[in-house]
C-alpha positions as CSV (number, residue, x, y, z in Angstrom):
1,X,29.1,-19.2,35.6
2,X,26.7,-18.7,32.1
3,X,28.3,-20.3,29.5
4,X,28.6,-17.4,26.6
5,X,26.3,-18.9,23.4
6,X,28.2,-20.8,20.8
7,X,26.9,-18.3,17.7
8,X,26.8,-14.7,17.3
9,X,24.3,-13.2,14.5
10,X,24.7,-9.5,13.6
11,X,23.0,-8.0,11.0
12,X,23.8,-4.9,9.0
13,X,20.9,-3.5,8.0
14,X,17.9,-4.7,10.2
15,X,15.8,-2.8,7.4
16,X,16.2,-4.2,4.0
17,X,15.2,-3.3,0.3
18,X,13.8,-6.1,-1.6
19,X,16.2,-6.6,-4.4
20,X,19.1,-5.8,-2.4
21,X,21.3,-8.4,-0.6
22,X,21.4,-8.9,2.9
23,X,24.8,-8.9,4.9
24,X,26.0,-9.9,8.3
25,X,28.3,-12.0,10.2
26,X,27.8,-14.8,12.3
27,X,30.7,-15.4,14.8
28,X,31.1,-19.2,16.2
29,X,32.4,-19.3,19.9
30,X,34.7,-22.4,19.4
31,X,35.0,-22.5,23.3
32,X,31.4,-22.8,23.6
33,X,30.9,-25.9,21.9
34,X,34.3,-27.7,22.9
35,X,32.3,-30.5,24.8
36,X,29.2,-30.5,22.5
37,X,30.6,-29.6,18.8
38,X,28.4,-28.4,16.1
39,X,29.0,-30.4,12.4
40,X,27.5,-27.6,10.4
41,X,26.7,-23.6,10.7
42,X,24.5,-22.9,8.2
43,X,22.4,-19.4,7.5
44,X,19.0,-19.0,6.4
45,X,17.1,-15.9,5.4
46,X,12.9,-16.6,5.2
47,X,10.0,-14.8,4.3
48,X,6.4,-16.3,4.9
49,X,3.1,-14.3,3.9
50,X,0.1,-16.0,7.2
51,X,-3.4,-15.5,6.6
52,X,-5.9,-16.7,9.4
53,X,-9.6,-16.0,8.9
54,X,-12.4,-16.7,11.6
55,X,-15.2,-19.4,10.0
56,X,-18.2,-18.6,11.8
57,X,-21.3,-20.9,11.4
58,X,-24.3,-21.4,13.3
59,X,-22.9,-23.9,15.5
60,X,-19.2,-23.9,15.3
61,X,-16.2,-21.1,14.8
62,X,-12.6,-22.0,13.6
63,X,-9.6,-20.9,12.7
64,X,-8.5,-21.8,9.0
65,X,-4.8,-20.7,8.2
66,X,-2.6,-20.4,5.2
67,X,1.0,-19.6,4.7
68,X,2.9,-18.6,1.6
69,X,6.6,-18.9,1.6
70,X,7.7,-16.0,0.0
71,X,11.2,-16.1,-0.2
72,X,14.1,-18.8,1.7
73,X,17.7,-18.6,1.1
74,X,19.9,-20.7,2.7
75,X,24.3,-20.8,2.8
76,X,26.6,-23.3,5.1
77,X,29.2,-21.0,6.4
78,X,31.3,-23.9,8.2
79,X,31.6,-27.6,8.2
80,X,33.2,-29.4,11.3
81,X,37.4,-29.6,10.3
82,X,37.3,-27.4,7.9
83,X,38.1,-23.9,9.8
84,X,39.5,-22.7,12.5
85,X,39.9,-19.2,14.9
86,X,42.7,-16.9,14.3
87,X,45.5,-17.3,16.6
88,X,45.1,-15.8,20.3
89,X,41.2,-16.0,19.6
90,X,38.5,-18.5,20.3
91,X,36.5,-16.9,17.4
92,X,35.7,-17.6,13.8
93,X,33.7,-14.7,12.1
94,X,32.3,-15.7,8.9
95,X,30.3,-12.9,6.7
96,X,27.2,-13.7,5.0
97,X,25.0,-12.0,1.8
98,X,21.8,-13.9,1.0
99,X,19.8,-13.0,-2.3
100,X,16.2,-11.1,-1.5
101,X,13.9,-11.2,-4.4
102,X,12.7,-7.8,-6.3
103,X,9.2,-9.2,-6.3
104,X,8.4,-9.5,-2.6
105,X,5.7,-7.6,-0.5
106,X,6.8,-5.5,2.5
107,X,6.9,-6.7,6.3
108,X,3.2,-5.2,7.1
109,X,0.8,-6.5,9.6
110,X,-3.4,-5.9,9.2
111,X,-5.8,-7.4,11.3
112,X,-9.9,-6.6,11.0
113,X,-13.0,-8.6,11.4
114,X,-11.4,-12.1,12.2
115,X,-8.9,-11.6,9.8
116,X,-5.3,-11.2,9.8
117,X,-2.4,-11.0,7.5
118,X,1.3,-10.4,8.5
119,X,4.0,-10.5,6.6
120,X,7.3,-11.5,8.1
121,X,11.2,-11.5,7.6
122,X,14.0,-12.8,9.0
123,X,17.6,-14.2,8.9
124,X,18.3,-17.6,11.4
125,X,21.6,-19.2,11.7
126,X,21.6,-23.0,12.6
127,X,24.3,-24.6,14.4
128,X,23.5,-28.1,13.4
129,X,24.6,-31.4,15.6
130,X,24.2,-34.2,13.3
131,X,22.7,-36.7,15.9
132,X,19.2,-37.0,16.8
133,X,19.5,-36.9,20.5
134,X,21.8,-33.5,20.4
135,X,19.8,-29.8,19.6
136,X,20.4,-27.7,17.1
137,X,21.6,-24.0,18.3
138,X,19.2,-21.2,16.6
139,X,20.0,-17.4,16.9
140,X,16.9,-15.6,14.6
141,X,16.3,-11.9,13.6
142,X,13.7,-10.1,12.9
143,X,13.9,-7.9,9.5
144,X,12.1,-5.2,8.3
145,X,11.4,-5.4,4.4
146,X,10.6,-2.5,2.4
147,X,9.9,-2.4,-1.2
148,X,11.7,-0.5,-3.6
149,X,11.2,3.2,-4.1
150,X,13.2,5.3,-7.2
151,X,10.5,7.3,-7.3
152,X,10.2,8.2,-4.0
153,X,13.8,8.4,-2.6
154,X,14.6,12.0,-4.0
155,X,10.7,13.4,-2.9
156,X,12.1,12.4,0.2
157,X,15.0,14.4,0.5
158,X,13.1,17.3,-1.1
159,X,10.6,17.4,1.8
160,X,13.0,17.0,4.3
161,X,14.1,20.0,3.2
162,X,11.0,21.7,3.1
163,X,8.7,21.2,0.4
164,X,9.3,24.5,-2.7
165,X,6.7,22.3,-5.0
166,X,4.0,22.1,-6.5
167,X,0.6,21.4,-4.7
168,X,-2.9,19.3,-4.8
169,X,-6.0,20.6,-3.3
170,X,-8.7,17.6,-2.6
171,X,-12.1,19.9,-2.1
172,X,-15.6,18.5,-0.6
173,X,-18.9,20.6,-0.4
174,X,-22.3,20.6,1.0
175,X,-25.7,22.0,1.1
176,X,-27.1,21.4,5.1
177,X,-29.9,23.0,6.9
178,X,-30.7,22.7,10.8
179,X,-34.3,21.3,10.0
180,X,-36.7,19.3,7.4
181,X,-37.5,22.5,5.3
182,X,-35.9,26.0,5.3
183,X,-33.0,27.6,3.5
184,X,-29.8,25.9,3.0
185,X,-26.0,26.7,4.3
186,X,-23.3,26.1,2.4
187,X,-20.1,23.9,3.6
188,X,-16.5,23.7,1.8
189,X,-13.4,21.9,2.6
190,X,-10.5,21.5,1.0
191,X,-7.4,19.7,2.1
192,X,-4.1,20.8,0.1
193,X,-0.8,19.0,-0.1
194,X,2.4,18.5,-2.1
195,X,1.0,17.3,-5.4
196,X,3.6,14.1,-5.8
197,X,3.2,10.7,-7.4
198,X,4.1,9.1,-4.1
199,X,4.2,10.1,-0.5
200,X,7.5,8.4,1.6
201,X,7.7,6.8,4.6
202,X,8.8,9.1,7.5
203,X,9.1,12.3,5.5
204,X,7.2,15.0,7.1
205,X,4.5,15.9,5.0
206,X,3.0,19.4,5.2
207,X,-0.9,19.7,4.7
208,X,-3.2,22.8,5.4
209,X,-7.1,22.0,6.1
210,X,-9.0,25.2,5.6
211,X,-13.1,24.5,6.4
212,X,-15.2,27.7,5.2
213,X,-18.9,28.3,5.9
214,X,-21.6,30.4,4.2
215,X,-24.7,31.2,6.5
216,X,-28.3,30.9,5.0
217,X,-29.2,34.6,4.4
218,X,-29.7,36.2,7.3
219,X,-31.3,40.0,8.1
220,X,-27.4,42.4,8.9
221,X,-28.8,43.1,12.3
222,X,-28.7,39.2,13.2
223,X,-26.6,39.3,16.9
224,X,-26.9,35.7,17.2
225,X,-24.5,33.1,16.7
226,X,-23.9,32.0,12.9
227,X,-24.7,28.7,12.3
228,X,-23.1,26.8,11.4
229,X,-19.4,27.9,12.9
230,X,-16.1,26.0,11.0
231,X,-14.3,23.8,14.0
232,X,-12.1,25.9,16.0
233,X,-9.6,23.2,17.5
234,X,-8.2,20.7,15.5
235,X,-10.3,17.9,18.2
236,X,-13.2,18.9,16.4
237,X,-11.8,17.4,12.9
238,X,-10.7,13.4,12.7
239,X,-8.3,13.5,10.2
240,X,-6.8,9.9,10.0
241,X,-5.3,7.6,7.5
242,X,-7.3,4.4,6.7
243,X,-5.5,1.3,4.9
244,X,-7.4,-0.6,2.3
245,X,-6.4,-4.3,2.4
246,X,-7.9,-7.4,-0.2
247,X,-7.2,-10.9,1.1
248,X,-7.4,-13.8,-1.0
249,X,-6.8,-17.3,-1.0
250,X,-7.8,-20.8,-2.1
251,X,-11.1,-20.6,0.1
252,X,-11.9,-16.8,0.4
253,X,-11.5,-13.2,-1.3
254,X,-12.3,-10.5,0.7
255,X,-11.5,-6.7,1.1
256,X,-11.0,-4.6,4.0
257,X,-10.9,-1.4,5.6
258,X,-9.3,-0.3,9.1
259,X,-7.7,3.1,10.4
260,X,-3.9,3.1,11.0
261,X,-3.5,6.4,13.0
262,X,-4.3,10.1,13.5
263,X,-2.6,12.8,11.6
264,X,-2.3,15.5,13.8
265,X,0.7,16.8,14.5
266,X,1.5,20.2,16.4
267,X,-1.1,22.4,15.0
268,X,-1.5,26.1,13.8
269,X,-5.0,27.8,13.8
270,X,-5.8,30.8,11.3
271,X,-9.1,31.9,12.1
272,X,-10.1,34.5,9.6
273,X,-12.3,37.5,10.4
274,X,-16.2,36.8,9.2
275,X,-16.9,38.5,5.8
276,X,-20.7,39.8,5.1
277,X,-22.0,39.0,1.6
278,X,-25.4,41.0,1.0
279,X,-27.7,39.7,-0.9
280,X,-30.1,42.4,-1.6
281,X,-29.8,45.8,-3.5
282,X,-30.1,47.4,0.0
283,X,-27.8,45.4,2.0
284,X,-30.3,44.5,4.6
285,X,-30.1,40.8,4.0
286,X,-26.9,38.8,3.1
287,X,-24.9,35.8,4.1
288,X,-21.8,35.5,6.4
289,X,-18.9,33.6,5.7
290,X,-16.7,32.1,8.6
291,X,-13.2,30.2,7.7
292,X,-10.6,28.0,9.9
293,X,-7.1,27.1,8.4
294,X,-5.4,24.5,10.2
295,X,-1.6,23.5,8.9
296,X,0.4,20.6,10.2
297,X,2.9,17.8,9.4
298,X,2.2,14.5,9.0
299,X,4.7,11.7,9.2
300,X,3.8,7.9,7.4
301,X,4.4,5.0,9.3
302,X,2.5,2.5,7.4
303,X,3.8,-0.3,5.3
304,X,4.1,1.0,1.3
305,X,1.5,-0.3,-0.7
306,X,2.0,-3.1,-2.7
307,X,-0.6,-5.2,-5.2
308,X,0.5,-9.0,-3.9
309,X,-2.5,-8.5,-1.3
310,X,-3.3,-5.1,-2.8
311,X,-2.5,-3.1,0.0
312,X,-3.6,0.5,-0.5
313,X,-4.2,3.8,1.7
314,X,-6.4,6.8,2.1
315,X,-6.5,9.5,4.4
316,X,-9.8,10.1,5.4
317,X,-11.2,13.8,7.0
318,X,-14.8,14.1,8.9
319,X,-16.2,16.9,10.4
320,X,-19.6,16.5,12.6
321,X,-19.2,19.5,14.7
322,X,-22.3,21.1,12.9
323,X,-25.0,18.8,14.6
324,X,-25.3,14.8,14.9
325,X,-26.9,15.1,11.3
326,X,-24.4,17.4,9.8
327,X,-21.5,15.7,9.3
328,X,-19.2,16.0,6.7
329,X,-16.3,13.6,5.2
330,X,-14.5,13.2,2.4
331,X,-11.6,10.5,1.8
332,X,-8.1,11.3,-0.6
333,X,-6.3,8.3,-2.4
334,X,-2.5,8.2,-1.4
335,X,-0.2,6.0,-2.6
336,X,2.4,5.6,0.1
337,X,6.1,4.3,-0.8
338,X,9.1,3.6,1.0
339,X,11.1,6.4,-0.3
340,X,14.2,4.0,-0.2
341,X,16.2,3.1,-3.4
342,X,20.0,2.3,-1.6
């Protein structure tokens, strides 16, 4: 028959705001430990910031790591003699609060060209046997840390909602040509969201992508295809968000750049019907214009940027369904929050 363990951690929240205590209870199973008794019970919360970078040389590669404790807490709950289960129970549940700092960076994880960075949390309870030939008992938990948002928490309940705000319009243009020489087509895309200070975690964000196209001039009996044609399916457009992260320590300071995730969601397609624009008194010669409105949602799931690592984010739009040489991208600064004040 399994013994049932000697401690019990539970945790209230499992996703904390930094500034905010966190709570729980650790239960001690006195029946558990009747032959092998524990001397102390003690609870620790801890916070540690790891960098490991790959040194490459010409004859050698390591591995050169550095922690930074952020943030440790620790409480005894229970000395040996000094407590005891209720009656009719074998028992004792004692609650816990340990302090987390304002000041700390979120729980995030980045890892790009032999460098990675992770920031953890998490609470541990310590049964502690005082001699050196008994164990200690450990029962950990993982936390999730978010920094603290009062700028973000009621954005978040207005999109939730459905965003009745005001919006931003992020708008990119070029001039491309099929060949060297020849006249030019024109190229605009603009990317329009809510116009906030912050975008929160998990709110769904609404967006609309419209990408518009004006033909070189062309004769008006042209029965060709236009070129060049605005993307049809949203497949034909990466629209991603990219995550911007500096690294520095005693030894080396360096700044990266990886993408997190797509942000397509379910998708709808307006395609509008061409428009001719002549160009010439008799309206022999003009210029067509073809445009596709895509509109989605977007959720975040990225850790909130923070300036202990400076941590930042950008969502990042490319088209290249012209030709190989026609590409198009243009990138939109966001700063992402937690949208979490309570």
């Amino acid at each position: 028959m399994t013994s049932k363990p000697p401690l019990n951690l539970v945790v209230a929240q499992l996703t904390c705001i930094a500034g905010q205590p966190v709570q729980g209870t650790v239960a001690l199973n006195f029946r558990s430990v009747r032959d092998d008794p524990l001397d102390e019970v003690r609870v620790e919360l801890r916070g540690i910031m790891r960098m490991c970078v790959l040194l490459i040389s010409c004859n050698s590669c390591a591995e050169q790591y550095e922690d930074i404790l952020l943030v440790y807490e620790n409480k005894t709950l229970w000395k040996r003699g000094e407590r005891y289960p209720p009656a009719g129970t074998h028992f004792l549940r004692m609650p816990f609060a340990l302090e987390l700092p304002t000041n700390v960076p979120p729980s995030c994880y980045a890892s790009t060209g032999g460098t990675t960075v992770r920031v953890d949390y998490k609470v541990e309870v310590v049964g502690v046997r005082a001699s050196m030939h008994r164990l200690n008992e450990r029962v950990e938990c993982a936390l999730k840390v978010v920094t603290p948002d009062v700028v973000g928490a009621p954005i978040r309940t207005r999109l939730k909602g459905g965003w009745q705000g005001p919006w931003a319009t992020k708008t990119a243009r070029r001039r491309i040509r099929k060949g060297l020489w020849g006249p030019y087509a024109d190229v605009q895309m603009e990317f329009t969201y809510p116009a906030t200070p912050v975008l929160p975690l998990s709110a769904p964000i609404p967006f609309a992508l419209s990408i518009a196209t004006v033909s070189r001039p062309l004769p008006s009996t042209y029965d060709k295809r236009i070129w060049p044609c605005p993307p049809l399916q949203p497949r034909e457009v990466k629209l991603f968000l990219r995550q911007s992260v500096r690294v520095k320590s005693r030894t080396f300071d360096r700044t990266y750049t990886l993408p997190l995730s797509s942000l397509w969601g379910s998708v709808d397609i307006e395609r509008f019907q061409d428009e001719w624009y002549p160009i010439d008194d008799l309206g022999r010669k003009g210029r067509w214009k073809q445009e596709t409105v895509f509109t989605s949602v977007f959720r975040l799931k990225c850790p909130p940027a923070f300036k202990f690592t400076r941590l930042g984010h950008e969502v990042e739009i490319q088209v290249s369904y012209f030709s190989r040489l026609h590409g198009m991208n243009t990138t939109i600064p966001i700063n992402v929050a937690s949208g979490m004040s309570t």
